[in-house]
N, C-alpha and C positions, 0 to 999 in steps of 0.2 A: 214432555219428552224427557228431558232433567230427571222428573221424580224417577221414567222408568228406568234411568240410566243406575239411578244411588240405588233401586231397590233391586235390580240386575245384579250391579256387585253385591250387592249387600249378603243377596243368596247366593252367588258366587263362593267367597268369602264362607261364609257355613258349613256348605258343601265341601269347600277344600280342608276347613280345620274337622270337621267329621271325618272325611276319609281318612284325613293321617291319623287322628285319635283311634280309628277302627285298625287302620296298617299296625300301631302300635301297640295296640292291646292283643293282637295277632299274635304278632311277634312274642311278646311277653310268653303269652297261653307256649307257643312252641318251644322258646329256652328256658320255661318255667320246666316242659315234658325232659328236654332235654339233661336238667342238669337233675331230676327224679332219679332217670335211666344211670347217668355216671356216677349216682353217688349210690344207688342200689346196686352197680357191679364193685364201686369199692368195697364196699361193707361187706359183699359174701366176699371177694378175694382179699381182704388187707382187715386181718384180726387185729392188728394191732391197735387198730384208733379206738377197740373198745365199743364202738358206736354199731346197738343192734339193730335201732329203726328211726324213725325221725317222720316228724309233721312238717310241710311247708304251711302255715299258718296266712300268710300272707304278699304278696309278688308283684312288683309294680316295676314298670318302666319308663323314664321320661328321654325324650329326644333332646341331644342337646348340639350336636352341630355333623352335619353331613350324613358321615354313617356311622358314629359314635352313641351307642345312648346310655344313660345310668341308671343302674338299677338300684331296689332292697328285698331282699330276702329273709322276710323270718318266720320263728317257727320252733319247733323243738327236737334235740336228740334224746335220745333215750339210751343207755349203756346198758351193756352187760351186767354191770350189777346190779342192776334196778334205781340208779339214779338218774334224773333227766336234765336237761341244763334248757335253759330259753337262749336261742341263738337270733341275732339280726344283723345282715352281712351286706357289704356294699357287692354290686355285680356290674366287671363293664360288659358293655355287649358293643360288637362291630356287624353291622350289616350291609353287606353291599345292595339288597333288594330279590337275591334269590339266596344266599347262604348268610350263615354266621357264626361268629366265633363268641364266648364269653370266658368270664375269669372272674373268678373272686381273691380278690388280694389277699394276702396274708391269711389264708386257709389255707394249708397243705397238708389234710390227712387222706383224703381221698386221693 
């Protein structure tokens, strides 16, 4: 009985670190969409950052207490004048479980 109890948790335990790993690659994939969408309406409203298109290369989220989690973002911009810059940016994100908000610090051209 014992053994079925440790192997009960044990897939307990799995099961739960799977589903948040899934809840949070979730999430990601939707403020990855999200911050696409806001930096494609900067760029055609706001000439001024120069920036005429950009790759997100790579998007990651980690959970770090409640509904806090942290992100990276990188990837490249590409300018108006044909030069491109490699960018890697930190992103908070706050989720209550049906909305959320993010920010990347010290970027303000969009």
């Amino acid at each position: 009985m014992k053994v079925f109890d440790i192997i009960k948790i044990f897939l307990t335990t799995i099961l739960f670190i799977s589903c948040n790993n899934t809840s949070t690659n979730y999430l990601a994939s939707e403020v990855k969409k999200s911050i696409i969408e806001e930096w494609n309406i900067a760029i055609r409203d706001n000439g001024e950052s120069g920036v005429k298109t950009f790759d997100i290369n790579d998007f990651g989220l980690v959970h770090q207490e409640k509904t806090y989690y942290k992100g990276l973002i990188s990837g490249v911009f590409y300018y108006l004048d044909g030069t491109n810059e490699k960018f890697n940016l930190t992103v908070d994100v706050t989720y209550d479980g049906q909305m959320f908000i993010w920010e990347i610090p010290d970027f303000y051209w969009y």
